[in-house]
C-alpha positions in Angstrom: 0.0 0.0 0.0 1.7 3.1 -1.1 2.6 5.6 1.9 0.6 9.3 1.7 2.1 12.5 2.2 2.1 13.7 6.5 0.5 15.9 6.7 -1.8 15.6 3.8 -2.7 18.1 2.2 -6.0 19.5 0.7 -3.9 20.0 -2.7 -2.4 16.3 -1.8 -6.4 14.9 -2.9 -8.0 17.8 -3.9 -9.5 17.1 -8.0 -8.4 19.3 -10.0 -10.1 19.5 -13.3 -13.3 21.2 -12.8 -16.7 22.7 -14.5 -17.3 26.3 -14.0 -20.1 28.2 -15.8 -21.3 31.5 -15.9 -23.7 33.4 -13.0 -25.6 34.7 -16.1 -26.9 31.1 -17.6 -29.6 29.7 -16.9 -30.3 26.2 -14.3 -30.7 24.2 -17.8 -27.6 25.0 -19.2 -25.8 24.0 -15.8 -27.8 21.2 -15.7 -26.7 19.8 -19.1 -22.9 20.7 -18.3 -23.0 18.3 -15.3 -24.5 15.9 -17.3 -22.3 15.9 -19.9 -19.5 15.8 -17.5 -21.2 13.2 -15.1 -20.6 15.8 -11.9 -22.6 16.8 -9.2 -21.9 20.7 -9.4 -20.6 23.5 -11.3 -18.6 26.8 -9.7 -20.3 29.8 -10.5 -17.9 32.8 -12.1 -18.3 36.2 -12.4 -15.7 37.6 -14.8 -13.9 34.7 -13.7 -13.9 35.2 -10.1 -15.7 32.2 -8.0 -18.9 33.7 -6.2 -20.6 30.5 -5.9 -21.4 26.4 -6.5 -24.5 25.3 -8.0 -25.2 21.3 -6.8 -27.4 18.5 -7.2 -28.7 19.3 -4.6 -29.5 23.0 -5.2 -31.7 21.5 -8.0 -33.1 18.7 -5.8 -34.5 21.3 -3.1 -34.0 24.9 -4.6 -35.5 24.3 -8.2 -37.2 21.3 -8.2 -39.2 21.8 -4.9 -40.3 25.2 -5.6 -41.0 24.5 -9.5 -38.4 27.3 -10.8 -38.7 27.8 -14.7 -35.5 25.9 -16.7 -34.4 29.5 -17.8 -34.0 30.7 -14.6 -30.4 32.0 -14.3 -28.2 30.2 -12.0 -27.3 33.2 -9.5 -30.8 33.2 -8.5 -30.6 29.6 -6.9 -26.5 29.1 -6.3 -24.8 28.0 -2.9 -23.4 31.3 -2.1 -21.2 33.6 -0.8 -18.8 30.1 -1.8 -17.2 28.8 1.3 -13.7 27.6 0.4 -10.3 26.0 1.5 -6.4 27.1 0.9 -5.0 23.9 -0.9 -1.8 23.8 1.8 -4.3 23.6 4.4 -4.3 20.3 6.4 -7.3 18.1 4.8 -8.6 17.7 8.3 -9.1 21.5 8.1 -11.2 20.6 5.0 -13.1 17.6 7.0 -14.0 19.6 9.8 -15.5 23.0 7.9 -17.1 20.3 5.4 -18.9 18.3 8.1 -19.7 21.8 10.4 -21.3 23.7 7.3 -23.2 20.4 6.2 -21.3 20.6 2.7 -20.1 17.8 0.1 -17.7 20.1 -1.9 -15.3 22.5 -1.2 -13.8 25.0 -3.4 -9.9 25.6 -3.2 -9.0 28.8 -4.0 -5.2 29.5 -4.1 -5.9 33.6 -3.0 -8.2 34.6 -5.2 -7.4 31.4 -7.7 -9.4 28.6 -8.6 -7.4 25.5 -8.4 -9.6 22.6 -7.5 -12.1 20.9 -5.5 -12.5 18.6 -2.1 -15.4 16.3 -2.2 -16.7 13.5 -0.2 -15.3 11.1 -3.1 -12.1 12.7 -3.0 -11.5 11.8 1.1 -12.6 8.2 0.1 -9.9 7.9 -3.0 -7.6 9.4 -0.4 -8.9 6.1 2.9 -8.0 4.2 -0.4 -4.4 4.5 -0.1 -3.7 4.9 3.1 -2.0 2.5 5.7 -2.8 1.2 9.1 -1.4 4.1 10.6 -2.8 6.9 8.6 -6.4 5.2 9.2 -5.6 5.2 13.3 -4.6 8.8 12.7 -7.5 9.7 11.0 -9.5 8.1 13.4 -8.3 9.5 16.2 -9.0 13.0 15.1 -12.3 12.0 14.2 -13.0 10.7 18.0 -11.5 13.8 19.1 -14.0 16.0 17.4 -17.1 14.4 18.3 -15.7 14.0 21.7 -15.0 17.4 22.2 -14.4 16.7 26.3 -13.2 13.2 26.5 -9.2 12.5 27.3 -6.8 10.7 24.9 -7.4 7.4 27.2 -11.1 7.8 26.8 -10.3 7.6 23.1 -8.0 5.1 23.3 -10.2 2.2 24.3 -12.5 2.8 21.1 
């Protein structure tokens, strides 16, 4: 099993090729570029600056639930302000802000730079290749935040 980078890194899993589209088109034309991509969201740009993500499940609940028009343009119904990451942040940084906000993907931005995306998938690619220890690691600092008072022996007998 082939050893993974400590600390690891959002930019370490982070997937780099990504869909953007427009604020100005409309839910359809997002709709068809995740199809044709087979992804669950698109970033929003204006004058290519991200100011938001437009999800599956923005057109599960937003735009299917309350029966919005296919040419409604995507800034009406986007995720937004966009909550991000810095890719040299620590991916447990990424975890933790992911799980607290109640969010599947995660935007890097490298300042004001697009450079990738965290999702769910990603973490799972990254359990894929990791080794005994890295698992205990990450399970420790899982423990650790949903036990916010217990002591490392408390954890320790998991």
């Amino acid at each position: 099993m082939r050893q993974i980078p400590n600390p690891i890194l959002v930019k370490d899993i982070m997937t780099k090729s990504l869909i953007t589209v427009e604020s100005s088109a409309t839910v359809n034309e997002a709709a068809k570029m995740m199809e044709s991509a087979k992804v669950g969201s698109v970033l929003v740009m204006e004058q290519n600056v991200p100011v938001g993500i437009m999800t599956d499940r923005d057109f599960a609940i937003k735009i299917a639930a309350h029966a919005y028009p296919i040419h409604t343009k995507v800034k009406q119904v986007m995720s937004s302000p966009l909550v991000h990451i810095r890719p040299d942040d620590e991916v447990w940084v990424a975890a933790d802000l992911m799980y607290s906000r109640k969010i599947r993907r995660l935007p890097v931005l490298d300042e004001d730079e697009l450079c990738g995306i965290v999702t769910a998938t990603d973490f799972i690619r990254m359990f894929t290749v990791c080794n005994r220890e890295d698992i205990r690691k990450m399970y420790y600092h899982a423990l650790t935040k949903i036990f916010d008072d217990a002591n490392e022996h408390e954890i320790a007998s998991f």
